[in-house]
N, C-alpha and C positions, 0 to 999 in steps of 0.2 A: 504493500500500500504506500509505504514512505519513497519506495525507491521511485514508484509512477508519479509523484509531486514533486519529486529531483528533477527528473527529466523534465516533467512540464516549466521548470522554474529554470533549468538551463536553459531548453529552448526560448523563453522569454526572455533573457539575457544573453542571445545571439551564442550562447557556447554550446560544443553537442559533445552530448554523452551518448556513454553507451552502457550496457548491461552486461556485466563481465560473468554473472548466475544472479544468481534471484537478489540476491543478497549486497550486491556492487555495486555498483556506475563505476565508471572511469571517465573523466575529463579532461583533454589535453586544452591546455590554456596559452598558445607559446609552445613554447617545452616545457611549462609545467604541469606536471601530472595531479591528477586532482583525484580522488576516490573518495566515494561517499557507501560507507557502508551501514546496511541497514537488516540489522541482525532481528529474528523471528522472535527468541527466547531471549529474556533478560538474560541472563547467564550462559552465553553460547559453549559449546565443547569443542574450545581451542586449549590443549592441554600444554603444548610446548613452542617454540617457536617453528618449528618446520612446520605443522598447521596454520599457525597465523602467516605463514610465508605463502602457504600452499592455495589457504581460502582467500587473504584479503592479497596480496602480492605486494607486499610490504615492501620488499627489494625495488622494486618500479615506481614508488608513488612519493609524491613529496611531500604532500600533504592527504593526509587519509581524516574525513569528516564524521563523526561518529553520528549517525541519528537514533538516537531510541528514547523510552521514556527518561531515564537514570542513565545520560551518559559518560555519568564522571566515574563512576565506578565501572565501566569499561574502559575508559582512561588509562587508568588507574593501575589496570589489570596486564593491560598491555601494554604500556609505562614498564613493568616490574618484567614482564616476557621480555623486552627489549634490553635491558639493562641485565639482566641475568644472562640475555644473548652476547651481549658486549664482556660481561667479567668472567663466565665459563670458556665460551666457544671463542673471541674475538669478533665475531661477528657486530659489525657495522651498520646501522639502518640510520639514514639521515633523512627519517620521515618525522613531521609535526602531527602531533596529535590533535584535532581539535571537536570540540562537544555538541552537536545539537538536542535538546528537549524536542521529542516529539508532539508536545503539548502545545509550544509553540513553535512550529515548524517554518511557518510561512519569513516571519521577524528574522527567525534564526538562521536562517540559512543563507539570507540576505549579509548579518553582519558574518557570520562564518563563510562566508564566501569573498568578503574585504578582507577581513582578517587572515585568509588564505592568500590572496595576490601580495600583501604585505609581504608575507613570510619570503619569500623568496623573488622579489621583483627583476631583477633581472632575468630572470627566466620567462618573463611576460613577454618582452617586445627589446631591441637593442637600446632602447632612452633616444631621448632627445633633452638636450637641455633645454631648463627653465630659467625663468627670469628672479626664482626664487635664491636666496644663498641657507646654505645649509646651516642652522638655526643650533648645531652641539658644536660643530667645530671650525665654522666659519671660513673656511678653506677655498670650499667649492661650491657653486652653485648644485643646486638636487635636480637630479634630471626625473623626467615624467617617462613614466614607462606606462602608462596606460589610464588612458581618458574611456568615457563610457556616460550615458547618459541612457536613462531607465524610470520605469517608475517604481516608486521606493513602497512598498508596502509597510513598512516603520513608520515612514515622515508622511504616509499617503498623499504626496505628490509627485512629481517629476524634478527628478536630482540628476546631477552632475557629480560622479568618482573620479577621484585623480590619483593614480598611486604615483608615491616618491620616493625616491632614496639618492642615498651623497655616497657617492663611489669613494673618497678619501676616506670617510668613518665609520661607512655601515647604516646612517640612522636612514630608518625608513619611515614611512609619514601616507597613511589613507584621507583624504580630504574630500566632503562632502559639502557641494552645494546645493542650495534650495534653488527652484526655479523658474518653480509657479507661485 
């Protein structure tokens, strides 16, 4: 059910997904991989990391979007798989965890889907500089790697997204404006 409201909510925001099993999406954004998983059972039977590699493709995604009722304690869960996978095995997973309540889905997926392009914006688009100057360490101006204009189900009008980030220091920066 959650996974058919993914899709209707990327197709509305011009990105396409796809259904990797019942339970998936996958969204390349750029190069960045986007996965929205939407498990059946509170408590899915992923017992070790070669299941969570197997079902959600943990190794491919950069950002993986949790949608369920409670999904910080899937978090949580797979937070502690990962980290167990790094201090047993060596194993490396340079994916962000991030949370949607399925309670509110529509809101959340909106800001968990800013909060995704954040995370890694150079993977969005090559930049362009802005006329802005990077506001931690004053160096460089923040380049804009990705404009977008939508209607915001949050703000229930039509907004303007801007992501930013400063190639010298890292900081990244989501910007919304009002429109109507």
């Amino acid at each position: 059910m959650e996974c058919d409201v993914i899709l209707d909510y990327l197709r509305e925001r011009g990105i396409s997904g796809s259904r990797k099993n019942s339970e998936l999406v996958i969204a390349p954004v750029g190069s960045l991989q986007l996965g929205f998983w939407c498990p059946r059972d509170d408590f899915p039977n992923i017992d070790d990391i070669e299941d969570a590699k197997r079902v959600l493709g943990l190794d491919n995604l950069d950002v993986l979007i949790i949608v369920s009722y409670r999904p910080y304690i899937l978090i949580d869960f797979l937070n502690s798989l990962i980290e167990r996978a790094n201090r047993w095995y060596g194993l490396q997973f340079n994916v962000k965890l991030l949370g949607v309540s399925s309670v509110e889905l529509e809101t959340g997926l909106e800001d968990a889907l800013g909060r995704a392009f954040v995370e890694k914006p150079h993977k969005l688009s090559p930049g362009v500089k802005s006329e802005y100057i990077c506001p931690q360490c004053g160096k460089d101006l923040l380049y804009l790697y990705r404009e977008e204009r939508y209607f915001s189900r949050k703000y229930r009008r039509r907004v303007v997204e801007r992501i930013y980030a400063c190639i010298s220091c890292g900081f990244r920066a989501r910007k919304i404006d009002l429109i109507d």
